[in-house]
N, C-alpha and C positions, 0 to 999 in steps of 0.2 A: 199461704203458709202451709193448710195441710198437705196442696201437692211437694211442698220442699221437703216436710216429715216425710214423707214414703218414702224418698230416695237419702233418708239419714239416716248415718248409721255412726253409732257412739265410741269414740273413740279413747281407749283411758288414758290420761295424763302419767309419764315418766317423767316425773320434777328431779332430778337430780343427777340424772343420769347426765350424759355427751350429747350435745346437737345431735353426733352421727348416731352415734345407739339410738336415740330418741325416733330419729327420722326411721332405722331401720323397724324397729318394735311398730314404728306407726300405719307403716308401708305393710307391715306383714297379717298384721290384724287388718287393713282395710281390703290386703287382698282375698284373705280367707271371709269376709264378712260379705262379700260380693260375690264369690263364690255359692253361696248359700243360695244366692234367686236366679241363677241361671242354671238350665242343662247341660251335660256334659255334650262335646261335638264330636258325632263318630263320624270317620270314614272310613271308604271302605274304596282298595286297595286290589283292581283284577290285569292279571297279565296270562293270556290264557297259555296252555305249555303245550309245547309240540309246536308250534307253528311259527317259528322262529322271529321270534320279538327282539327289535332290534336292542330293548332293553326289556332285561326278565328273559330272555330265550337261550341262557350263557351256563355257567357255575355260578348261579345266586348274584348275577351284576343287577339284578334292580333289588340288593339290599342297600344300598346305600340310598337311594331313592325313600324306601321305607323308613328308614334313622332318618330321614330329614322330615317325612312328612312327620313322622311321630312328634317330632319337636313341637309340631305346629297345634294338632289336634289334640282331643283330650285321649281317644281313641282310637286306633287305627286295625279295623278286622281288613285280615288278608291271606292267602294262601302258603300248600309249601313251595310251590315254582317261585313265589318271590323271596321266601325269608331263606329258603338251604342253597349251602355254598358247599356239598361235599363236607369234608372235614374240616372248615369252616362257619363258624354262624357267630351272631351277634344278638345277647340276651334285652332284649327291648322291655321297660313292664308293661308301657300301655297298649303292645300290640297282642293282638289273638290271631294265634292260626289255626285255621279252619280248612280241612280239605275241603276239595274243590263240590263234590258233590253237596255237601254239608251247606258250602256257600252258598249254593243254588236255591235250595230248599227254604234257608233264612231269608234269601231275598225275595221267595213268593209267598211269604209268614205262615209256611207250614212248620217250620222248624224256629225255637229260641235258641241262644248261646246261653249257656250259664258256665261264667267265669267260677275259675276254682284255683287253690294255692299250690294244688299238687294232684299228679294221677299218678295210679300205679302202673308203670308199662307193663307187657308183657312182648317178649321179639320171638316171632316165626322165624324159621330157616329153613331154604328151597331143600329138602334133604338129596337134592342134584346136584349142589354144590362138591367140590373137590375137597378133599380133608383140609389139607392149605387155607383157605377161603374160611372153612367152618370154624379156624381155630384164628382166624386174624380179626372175622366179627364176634364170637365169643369174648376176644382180649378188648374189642371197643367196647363192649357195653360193659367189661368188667372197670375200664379206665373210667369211662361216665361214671359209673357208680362211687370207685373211689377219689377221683378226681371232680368231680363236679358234683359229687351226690345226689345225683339220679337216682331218682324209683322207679330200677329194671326191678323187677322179682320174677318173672320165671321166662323162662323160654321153651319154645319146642320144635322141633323138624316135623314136616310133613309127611301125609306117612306115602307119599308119593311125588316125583320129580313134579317140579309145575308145566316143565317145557314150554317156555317163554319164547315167543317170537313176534317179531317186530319189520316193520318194514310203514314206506311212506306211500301215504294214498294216490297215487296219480293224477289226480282229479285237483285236489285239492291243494295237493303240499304239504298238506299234514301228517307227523306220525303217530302209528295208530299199531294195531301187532293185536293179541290174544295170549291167553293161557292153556295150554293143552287139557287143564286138570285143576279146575277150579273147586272142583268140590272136594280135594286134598286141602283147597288152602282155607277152605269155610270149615272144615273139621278142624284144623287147626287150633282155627279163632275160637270154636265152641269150648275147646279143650280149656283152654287159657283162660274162657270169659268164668266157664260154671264151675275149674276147677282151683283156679288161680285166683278167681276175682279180680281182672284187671280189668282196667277203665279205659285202655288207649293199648293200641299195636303196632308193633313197626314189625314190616315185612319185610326181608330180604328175599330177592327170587335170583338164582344163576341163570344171567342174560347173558347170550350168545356171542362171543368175543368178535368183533367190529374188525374189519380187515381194514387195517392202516388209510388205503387208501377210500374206503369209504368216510371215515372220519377228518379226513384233510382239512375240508369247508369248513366243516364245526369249529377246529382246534384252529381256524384262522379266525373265526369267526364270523361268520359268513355262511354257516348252515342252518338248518335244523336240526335239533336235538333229537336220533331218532329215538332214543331210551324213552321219551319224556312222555310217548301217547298211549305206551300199554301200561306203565309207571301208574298213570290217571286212572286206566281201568281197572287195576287192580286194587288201588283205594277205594275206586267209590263200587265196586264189589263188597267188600269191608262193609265199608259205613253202609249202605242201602242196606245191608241184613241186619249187623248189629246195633247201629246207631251211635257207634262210639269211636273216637278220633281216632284216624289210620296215617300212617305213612311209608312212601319205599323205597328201597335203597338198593338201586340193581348190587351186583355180585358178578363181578367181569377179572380177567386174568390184564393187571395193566398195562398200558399201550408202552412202545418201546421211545423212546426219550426221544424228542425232539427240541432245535433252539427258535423254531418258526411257529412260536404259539404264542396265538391272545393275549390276552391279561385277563378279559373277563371270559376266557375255559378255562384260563388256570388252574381253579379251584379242585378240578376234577383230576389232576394233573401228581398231586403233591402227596398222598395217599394210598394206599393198600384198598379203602373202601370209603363209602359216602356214608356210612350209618351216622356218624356224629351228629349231624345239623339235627338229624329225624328225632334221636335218642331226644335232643333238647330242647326240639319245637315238641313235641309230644307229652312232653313233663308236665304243661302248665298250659296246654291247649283246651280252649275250654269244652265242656260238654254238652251235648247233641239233645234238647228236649222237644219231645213232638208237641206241639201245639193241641191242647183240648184233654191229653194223655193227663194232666195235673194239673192245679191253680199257679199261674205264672206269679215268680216270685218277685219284688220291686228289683232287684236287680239284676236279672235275667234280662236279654236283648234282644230285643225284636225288630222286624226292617223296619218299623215305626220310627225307631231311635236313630238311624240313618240320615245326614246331613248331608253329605257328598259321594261321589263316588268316580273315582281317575279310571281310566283303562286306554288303550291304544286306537286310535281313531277307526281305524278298517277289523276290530273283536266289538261288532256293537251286538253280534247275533244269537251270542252264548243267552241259555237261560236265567243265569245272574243278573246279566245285560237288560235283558229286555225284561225280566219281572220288575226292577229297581225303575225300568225308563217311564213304564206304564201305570206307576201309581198311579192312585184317585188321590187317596189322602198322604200326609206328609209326604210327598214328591223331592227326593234328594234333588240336587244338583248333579247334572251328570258332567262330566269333564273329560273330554276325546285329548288326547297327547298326539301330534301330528308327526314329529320327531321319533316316535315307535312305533315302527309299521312292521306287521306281519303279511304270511303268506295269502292270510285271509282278502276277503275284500266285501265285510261287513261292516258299510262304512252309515254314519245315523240318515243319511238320506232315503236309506233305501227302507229302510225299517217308520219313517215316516216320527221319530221321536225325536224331540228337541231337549241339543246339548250345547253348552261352553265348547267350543275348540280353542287350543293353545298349543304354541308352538313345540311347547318341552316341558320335562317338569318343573322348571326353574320358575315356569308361571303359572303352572298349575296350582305349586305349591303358593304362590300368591294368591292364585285367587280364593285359595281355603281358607289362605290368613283372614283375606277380606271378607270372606263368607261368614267363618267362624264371628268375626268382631260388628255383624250385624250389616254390614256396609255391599252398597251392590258394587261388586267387581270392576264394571264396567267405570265408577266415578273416580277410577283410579288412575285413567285414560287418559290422553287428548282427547276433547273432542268429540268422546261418548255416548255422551248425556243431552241428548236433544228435548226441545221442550214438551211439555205434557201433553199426549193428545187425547181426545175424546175417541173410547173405543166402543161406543157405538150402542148404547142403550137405544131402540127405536123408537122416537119420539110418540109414534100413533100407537105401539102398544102401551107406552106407558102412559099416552091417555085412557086409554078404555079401559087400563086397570085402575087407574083413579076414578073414572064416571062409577065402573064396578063397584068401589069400594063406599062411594057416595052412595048409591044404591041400597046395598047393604047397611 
């Protein structure tokens, strides 16, 4: 009888109500009352950028991916390569976006996330950009603000071009580029952080207009993103000095119309500029706290909290990857997608860390469901679940620690 007490939980009588009302009131209190003794299940969500992912490597095609795992979790932290679609996005609440450097950091528990209901933006502008350009992202974060009520509150041009350039590593396949004048776009930030008090920046820098036929592949679908690898470097420039959520949104003259394109480049396709997703993933992105810097608050997030974690089978080598793969303690689940292959060929073999691989996400995201509901994956299978075997306590030492203990 008392182990049946611990698992009761009291239910109040509706006498007069409808069977159906009754049943609904009864359902909804036992779900919130079970609630109560479990933790919430985060996962966590990497498509690395630049290196063309068959999903995640497009305009924002692994958000739909994201809306689906979110259904499933209580929490889903993830990046901006996965949640911006250009002038496109889709408001999730339980997800958090976390640039990518930021990601890194949380998952070697040198950095917490502390979720917040609002930041104040603040948006940089490449002062290289053309008048054009400077008055079409000024009019988007003027629409955010009064269309979506956005916390922009100031903005500034640098007091120097960035001169942004970009090209694909030979080696690797990756794209990768630089900024000519990086300490124009950290003067920036200082301006905005000590004079504005903002908590979060989107960056726009004037990237180099793409000759048609270099972008062919991409807009079929079928390249690599080259925007997407100096994109990377210039956030986690950002965050690495200030510690506070960045995003970027190139500034390019638009490519001239064609009827032979994707569905998942569209996004980039339909617009004047990409600021929108940034302006929105930025609003409500949570904040960057260094580990040991303050006392951790109960709901602040540490890779502790970490349950899962999806990424594409051959991205095992990123440092998100491999600090999540290498726990000691609370060791998430890692989950390789075999169906989204990049350039890379960081596949968990070679790194010696043991993962779930799955076809697609159709069963990845099953096997979160099953992970989430306490149940191993695997008994979901044909066939799976082989009998128990003995893994190998050695019988002679665990005598001589019993004579030992005898002894003693």
């Amino acid at each position: 009888m008392a182990a049946a007490t611990l698992y009761h939980c009291r239910i109040p009588s509706f006498t007069g109500k409808s069977p159906r009302l009754r049943g609904l009131k009864t359902s909804c209190f036992a779900t919130k009352c079970s609630a109560r003794w479990r933790r919430e299940y985060t996962s966590v969500m990497i498509v690395p950028t630049g290196v063309g992912a068959a999903i995640g490597g497009y305009a924002g095609d692994a958000l739909p991916v994201a809306r689906a795992l979110s259904s499933v979790v209580d929490c889903l932290i993830t990046h901006p390569n996965v949640l911006n679609a250009a002038t496109l996005f889709w408001p999730i609440p339980n997800v958090l976006y976390v640039e990518g450097y930021a990601l890194d950091r949380f998952a070697e528990d040198s950095w917490a996330l502390q979720p917040v209901h609002q930041n104040k933006v603040g948006l940089v502008l490449d002062c290289g950009m053309e008048e054009e350009l400077r008055i079409r992202h000024l009019q988007v974060a003027d629409a955010a603000r009064a269309s979506l009520g956005l916390p922009i509150v100031d903005y500034i041009f640098t007091d120097a071009p960035l001169m942004v350039e970009k090209w694909l590593n030979p080696k690797s396949g990756k794209s990768t580029g630089r900024i000519k004048h990086p300490g124009s776009l950290l003067r920036a930030v200082e301006k905005l952080v000590n004079h504005s008090q903002v908590n979060a920046v989107a960056i726009v820098g004037r990237f180099p207009d793409d000759d048609v036929d270099d972008v062919d592949d991409y807009r079929l679908g079928m390249g690599v993103d080259v925007l997407a690898g100096v994109e990377a470097i210039i956030s986690h420039l950002v965050v690495k000095k200030f510690k506070i959520p960045c995003a970027h949104a190139p500034a390019m003259t638009p490519l001239p119309l064609t009827q032979s394109l994707c569905p998942k480049s569209s996004a980039e396709e339909i617009g004047y500029t990409f600021l929108p997703c940034v302006l929105a993933g930025l609003s409500k992105s949570p904040q960057y706290i260094v580990k040991g810097s303050q006392p951790l608050q109960q709901n602040w997030l540490s890779a502790s909290d970490v349950d899962s974690v999806i990424l594409p089978i051959d991205a095992c080598g990123g440092d998100g990857a491999l600090a999540f793969a290498r726990r000691k303690g609370n060791k998430p689940l890692i989950i390789t997608v075999e169906e989204n292959e990049t350039v890379l060929d960081d596949t968990p073999d070679k790194y010696g860390i043991d993962v779930m691989t799955v076809s697609n996400y159709w069963e990845a995201i099953g096997v979160i469901g099953a992970h989430k509901a306490g149940i191993d994956p695997q008994s979901l299978r044909r066939d799976r679940i082989r009998n128990l075997q003995h893994k190998g306590i050695n019988q002679v030492n665990l005598q001589k620690s019993s004579e030992s203990t005898r002894e003693t």
